[in-house]
C-alpha positions in Angstrom: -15.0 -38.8 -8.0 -12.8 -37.7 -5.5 -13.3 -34.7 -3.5 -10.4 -32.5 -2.5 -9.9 -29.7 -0.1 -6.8 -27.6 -1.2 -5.3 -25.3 1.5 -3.0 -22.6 0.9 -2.2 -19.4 2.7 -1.3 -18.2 -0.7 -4.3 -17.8 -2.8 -2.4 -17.4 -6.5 -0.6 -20.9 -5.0 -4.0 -21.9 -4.2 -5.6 -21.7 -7.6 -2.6 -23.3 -9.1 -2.7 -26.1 -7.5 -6.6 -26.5 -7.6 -6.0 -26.1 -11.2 -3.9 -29.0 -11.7 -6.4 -31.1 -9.5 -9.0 -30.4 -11.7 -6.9 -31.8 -14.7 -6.3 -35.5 -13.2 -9.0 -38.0 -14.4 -11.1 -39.2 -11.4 -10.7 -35.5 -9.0 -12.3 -32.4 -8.7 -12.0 -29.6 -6.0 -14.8 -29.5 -3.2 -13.3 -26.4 -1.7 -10.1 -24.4 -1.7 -9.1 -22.6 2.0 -6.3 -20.3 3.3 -6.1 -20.6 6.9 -6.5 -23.3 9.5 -9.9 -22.6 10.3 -11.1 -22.0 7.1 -10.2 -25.7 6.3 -11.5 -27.1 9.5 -15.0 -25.5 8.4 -14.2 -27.0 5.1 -14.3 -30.6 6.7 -16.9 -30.2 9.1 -19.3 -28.7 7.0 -18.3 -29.6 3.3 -16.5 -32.8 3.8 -13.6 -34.5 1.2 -11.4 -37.7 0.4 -8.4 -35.9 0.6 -6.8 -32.8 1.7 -3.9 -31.4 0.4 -2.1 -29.3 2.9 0.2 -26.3 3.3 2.0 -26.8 6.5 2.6 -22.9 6.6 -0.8 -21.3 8.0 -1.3 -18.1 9.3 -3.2 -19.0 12.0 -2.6 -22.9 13.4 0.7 -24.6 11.8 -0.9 -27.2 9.3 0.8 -30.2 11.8 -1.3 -29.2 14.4 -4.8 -29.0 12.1 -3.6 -32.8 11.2 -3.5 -33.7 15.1 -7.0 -32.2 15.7 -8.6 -34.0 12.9 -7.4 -37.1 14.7 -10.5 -36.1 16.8 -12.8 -36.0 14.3 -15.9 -38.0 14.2 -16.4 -40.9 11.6 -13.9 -41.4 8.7 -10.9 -38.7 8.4 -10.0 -37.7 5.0 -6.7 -38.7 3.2 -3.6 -35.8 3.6 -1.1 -35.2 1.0 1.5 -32.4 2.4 2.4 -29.7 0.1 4.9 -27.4 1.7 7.9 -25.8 1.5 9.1 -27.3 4.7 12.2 -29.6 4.5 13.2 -30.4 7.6 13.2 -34.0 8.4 11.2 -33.0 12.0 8.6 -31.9 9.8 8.4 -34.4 7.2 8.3 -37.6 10.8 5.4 -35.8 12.0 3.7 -35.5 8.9 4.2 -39.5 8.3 3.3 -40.5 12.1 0.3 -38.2 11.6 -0.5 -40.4 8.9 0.0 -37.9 5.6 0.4 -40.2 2.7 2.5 -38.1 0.8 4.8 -35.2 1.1 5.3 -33.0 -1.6 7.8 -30.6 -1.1 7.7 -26.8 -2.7 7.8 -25.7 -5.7 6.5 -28.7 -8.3 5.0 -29.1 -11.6 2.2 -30.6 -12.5 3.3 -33.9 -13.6 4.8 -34.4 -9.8 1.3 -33.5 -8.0 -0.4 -35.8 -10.8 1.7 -39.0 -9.9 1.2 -38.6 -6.6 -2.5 -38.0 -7.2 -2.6 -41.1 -9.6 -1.1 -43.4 -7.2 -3.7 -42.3 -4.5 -6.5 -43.1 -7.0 -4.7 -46.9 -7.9 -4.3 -47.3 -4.0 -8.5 -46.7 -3.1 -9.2 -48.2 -6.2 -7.2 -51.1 -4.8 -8.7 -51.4 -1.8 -12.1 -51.2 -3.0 -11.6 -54.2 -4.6 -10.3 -56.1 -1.7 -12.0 -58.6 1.1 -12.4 -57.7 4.9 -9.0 -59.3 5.0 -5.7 -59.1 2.7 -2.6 -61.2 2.1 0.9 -60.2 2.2 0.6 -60.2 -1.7 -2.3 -57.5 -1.2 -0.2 -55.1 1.4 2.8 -55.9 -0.4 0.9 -54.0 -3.8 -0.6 -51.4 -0.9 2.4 -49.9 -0.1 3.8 -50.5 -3.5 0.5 -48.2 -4.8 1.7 -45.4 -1.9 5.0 -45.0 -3.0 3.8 -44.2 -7.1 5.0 -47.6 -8.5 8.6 -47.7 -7.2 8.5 -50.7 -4.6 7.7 -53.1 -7.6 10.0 -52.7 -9.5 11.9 -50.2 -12.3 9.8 -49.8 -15.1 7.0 -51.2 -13.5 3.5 -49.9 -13.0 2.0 -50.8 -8.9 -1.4 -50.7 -10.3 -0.8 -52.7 -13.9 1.1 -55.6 -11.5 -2.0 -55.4 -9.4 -4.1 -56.3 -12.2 -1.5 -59.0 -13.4 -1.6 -60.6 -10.1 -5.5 -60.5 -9.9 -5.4 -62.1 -13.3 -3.2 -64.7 -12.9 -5.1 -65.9 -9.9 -8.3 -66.0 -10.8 -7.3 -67.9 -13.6 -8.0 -71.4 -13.7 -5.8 -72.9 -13.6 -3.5 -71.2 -15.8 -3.4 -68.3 -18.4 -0.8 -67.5 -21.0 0.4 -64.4 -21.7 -2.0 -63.2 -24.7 -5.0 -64.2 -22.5 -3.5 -61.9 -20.0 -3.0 -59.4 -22.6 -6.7 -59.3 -23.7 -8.2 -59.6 -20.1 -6.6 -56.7 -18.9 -6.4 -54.7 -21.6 -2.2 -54.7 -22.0 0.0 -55.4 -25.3 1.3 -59.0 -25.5 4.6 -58.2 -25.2 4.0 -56.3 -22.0 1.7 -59.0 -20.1 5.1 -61.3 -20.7 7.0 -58.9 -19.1 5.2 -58.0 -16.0 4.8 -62.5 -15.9 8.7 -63.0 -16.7 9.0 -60.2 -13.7 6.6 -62.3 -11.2 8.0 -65.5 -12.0 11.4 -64.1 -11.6 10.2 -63.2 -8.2 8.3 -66.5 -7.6 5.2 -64.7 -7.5 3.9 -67.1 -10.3 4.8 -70.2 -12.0 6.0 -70.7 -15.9 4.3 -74.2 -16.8 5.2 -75.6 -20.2 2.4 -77.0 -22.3 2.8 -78.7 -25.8 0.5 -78.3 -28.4 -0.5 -79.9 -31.6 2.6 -78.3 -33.8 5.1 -79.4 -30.7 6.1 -75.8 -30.0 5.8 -75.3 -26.3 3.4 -72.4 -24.9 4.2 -70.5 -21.8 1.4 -71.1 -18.8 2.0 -68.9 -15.9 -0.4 -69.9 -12.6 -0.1 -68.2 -9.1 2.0 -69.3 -6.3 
């Protein structure tokens, strides 16, 4: 699971928000706070993954409380901004403090759930990676970060993730229905997300005759 630390000088906001946490597969709420300090107890003594932050605190602007927890000891947890602020001052700071995600005031709860989902694909991601990663890896990173967009319209980060994975631990090739019933994806959909690779030259289409002379499509990594 991951644990979340919701801060909000507005307590109804609060709630709300800890609600819609609470109703995304894979998160539940450690703590909920309303000021600066209340949080920084939060992640002294309570600890979380990720915090999602109100920049507007009574006491200690919530861009400051992100500088200080750059002094923390040991691992920092993750920040996803949550703010009315829309000035583009505020939103540099928050990325070069390393926030990855700002959600701007008022939203629903299908917006906080994307970006929720896409942090869950991205340290899912990660956890399944070596010490070291390819272009291909940080290329499906950042992809992950920004909730599926970098890859493509219509395109799920984390399903072209598994794709990827799947076409190259194949050996040496795999066709599209063995895709489809490794990873758990229709047919039709694993030749998409291949037809989408290839066209990229992520992978390569091989052509392999069979006993009734009807080609079948091999796809193997690049």
């Amino acid at each position: 699971m991951i644990d979340v630390l919701v801060v909000d000088d507005d307590y109804r906001v609060a709630a709300i928000h800890a609600g819609y946490v609470q109703r995304v597969a894979g998160f539940r709420v450690a703590a909920t706070a309303h000021t600066a300090s209340a949080a920084w107890d939060a992640l002294r003594t309570k600890g979380c993954d990720l915090l999602l932050l109100d920049l507007y605190l009574p006491d200690e602007h919530g861009l400051d409380l992100m500088r200080r927890m750059l002094t923390m000891d040991g691992p920092r947890p993750d920040v996803i901004v949550i703010t009315a602020a829309r000035d583009l001052a505020s939103v540099r700071t928050a990325m070069r403090l390393g926030a990855v995600h700002y959600l701007v005031k008022p939203f629903g709860f299908s917006r906080l759930a994307e970006r929720l989902g896409a942090y869950r694909d991205l340290r899912s991601r990660l956890g399944t990676l070596d010490a070291e990663a390819d272009q291909d890896d940080v290329d499906t990173l950042y992809g992950l970060l920004r909730t599926g967009r970098s890859v493509g319209k219509g395109y799920s980060a984390a399903t072209m993730a598994l794709v990827r994975d799947a076409v190259r631990a194949s050996a040496p090739d795999i066709s599209a229905a063995e895709l489809a019933t490794e990873i758990g994806i229709s047919r039709p959909t694993a030749q998409r997300y291949l037809a989408h690779l290839a066209q990229q030259g992520r992978v390569e289409i091989l052509l392999r005759y069979g006993a009734t002379g009807r080609p079948e499509h091999r796809y193997r990594s690049r």
